[in-house]
C-alpha positions in Angstrom: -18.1 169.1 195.2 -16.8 171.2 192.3 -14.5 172.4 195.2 -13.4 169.6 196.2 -12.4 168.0 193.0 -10.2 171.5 192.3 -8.4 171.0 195.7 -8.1 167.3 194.9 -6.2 168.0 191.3 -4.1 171.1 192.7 -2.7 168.7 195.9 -2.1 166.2 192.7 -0.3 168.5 191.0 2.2 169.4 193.9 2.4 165.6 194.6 3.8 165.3 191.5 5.9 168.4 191.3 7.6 167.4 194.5 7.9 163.9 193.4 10.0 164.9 190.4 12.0 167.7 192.0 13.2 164.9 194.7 13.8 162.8 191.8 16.2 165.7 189.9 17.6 166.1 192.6 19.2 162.7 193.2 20.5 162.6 190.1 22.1 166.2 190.6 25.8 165.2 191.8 27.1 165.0 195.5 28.6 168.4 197.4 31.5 168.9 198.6 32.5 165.0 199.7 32.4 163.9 196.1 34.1 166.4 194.5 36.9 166.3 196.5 37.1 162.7 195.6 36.9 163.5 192.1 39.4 165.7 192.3 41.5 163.3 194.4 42.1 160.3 191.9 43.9 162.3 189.0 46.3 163.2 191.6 47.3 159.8 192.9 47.2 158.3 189.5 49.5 160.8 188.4 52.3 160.3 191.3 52.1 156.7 190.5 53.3 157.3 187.0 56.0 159.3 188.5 57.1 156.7 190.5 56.9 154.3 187.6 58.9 156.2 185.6 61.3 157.0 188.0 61.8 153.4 188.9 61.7 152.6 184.5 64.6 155.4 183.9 67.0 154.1 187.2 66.5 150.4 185.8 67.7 151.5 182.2 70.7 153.3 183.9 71.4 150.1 186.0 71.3 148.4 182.6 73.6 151.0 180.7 76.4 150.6 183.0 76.4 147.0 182.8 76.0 147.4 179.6 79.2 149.7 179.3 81.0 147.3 181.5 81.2 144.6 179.8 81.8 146.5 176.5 85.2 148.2 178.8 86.2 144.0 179.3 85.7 143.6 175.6 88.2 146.5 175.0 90.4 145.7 177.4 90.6 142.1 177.6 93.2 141.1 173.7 91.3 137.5 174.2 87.7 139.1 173.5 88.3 141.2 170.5 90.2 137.6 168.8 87.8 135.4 166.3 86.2 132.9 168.0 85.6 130.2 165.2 83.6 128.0 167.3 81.1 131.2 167.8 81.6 132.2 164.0 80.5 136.1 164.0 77.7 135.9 166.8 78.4 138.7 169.6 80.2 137.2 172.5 77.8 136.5 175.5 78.3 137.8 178.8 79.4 134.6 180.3 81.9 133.7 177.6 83.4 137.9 178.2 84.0 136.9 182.0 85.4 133.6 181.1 88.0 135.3 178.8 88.4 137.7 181.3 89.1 135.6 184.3 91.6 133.5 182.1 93.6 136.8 180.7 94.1 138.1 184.6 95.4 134.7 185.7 97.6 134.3 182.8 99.0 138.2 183.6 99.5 136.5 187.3 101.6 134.2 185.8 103.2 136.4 184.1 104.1 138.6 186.9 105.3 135.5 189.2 107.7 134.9 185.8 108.9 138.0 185.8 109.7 139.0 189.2 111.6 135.7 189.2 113.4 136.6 186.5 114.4 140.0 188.2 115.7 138.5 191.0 118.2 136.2 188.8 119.4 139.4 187.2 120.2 140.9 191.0 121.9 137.8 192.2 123.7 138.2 188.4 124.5 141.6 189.2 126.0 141.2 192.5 127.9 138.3 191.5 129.1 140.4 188.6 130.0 143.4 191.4 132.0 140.6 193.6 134.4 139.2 190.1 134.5 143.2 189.3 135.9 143.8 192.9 138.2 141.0 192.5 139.7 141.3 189.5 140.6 145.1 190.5 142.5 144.3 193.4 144.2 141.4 191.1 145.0 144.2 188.8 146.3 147.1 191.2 148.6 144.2 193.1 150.4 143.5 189.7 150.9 147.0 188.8 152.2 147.8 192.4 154.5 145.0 192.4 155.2 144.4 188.2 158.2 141.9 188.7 156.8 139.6 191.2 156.7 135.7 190.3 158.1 136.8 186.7 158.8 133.9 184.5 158.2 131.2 187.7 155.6 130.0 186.0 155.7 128.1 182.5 153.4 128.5 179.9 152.9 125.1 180.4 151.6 124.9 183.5 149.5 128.4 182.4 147.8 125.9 180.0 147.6 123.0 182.4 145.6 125.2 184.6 143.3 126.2 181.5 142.9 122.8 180.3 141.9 121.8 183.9 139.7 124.7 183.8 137.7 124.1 180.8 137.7 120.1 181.4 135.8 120.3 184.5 133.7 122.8 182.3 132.8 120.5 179.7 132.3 117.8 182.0 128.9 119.5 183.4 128.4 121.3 180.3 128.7 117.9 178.2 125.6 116.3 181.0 123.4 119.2 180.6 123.2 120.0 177.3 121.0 118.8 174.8 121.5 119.1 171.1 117.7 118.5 169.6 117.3 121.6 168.5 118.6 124.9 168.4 116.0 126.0 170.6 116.5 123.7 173.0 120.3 123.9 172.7 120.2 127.6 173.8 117.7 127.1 176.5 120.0 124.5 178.1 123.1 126.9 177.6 121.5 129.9 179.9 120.4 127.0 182.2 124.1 125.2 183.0 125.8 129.2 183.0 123.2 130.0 185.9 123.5 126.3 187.6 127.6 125.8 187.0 129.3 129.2 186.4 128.2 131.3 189.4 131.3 132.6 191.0 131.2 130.3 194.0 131.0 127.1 191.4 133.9 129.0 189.2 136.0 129.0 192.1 136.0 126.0 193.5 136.7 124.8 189.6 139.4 126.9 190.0 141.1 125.7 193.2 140.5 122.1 192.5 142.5 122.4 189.0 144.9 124.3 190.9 145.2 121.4 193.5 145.7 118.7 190.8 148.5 120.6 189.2 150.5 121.9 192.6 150.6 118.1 193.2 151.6 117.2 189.6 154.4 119.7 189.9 155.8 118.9 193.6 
């Protein structure tokens, strides 16, 4: 019996050895499967603060040229960098810099349009001017070739009849258009009857109608 009881407490023993060994060894972590999990998740969390920050530093540089863009319209545009009392000293929002900007392109439209109808007056001026020049050469070069022609046929008189025709038809449209309000408006009305009733076309047929009158005052 003594025997037995030994065998009995040894078999115990190892019971209870193996019992805590299987025991340690669960708590003892995975093999190879775990840790290459473990070793896994640094890596992925890492590229996804790459990616964040990639995405954070292209949004900032999306924002910076906006940014400088509508700093360039504030520069550009003589309307933004003007006091806006209504706004006091408060930086101008972006709505109100494309307003301003919108308004200052159409009103350089405008001014173009103006412009390029001014410098198409000034041809028609020029050519007109080119035509009288033309004329009043040859005038010139037939009274130097031939000096004594028509000499004293024509009166003083009659010279000044054909003036005072002249200048009454003149006044006549000058008289209609003109207004005397101001001196602004006076000069304004001035440069409009020259361009509407002095072109050479209008002078001329002045010029032959006075010429008419007088012919068939003298004969």
């Amino acid at each position: 019996s003594a025997l037995f009881m030994e065998n009995a407490r040894k078999g115990s023993i190892v019971s209870r050895a193996n019992s805590i060994g299987s025991t340690s060894a669960s708590s003892v972590p995975n093999t190879d499967d775990e840790d290459s999990d473990y070793h896994q998740e640094p890596y992925k969390e890492s590229y996804k603060d790459r990616r964040r920050r990639a995405h954070t530093q292209a949004e900032q540089k999306r924002r910076d040229a906006i940014k400088k863009g509508y700093d360039d319209l504030q520069a550009i545009v003589p309307t933004c960098e003007q006091q806006d009392f209504s706004i006091g000293s408060q930086k101008l929002s972006k709505a109100i810099v494309l307003q301003k900007t919108i308004d200052y392109i159409q009103f350089l439209h405008k001014e173009k349009k103006k412009q390029e109808e001014e410098v198409s007056t000034l041809r028609k001026d020029v050519m007109a001017l080119k035509i009288m020049k033309v004329n009043y050469e040859q005038i010139v070069k037939a009274h130097q070739d031939n000096p004594n022609e028509g000499k004293d046929q024509v009166s003083d008189e009659v010279k000044f009849n054909v003036f005072q025709g002249i200048m009454d038809s003149l006044f006549q449209s000058f008289n209609a258009s003109i207004s005397v309000t101001s001196f602004q408006e006076l000069s304004a009305c001035v440069f409009s009857w020259i361009e509407e009733h002095c072109k050479p076309q209008a002078l001329r047929d002045v010029v032959i109608g006075v010429l008419h009158q007088v012919k068939s005052q003298l004969y």
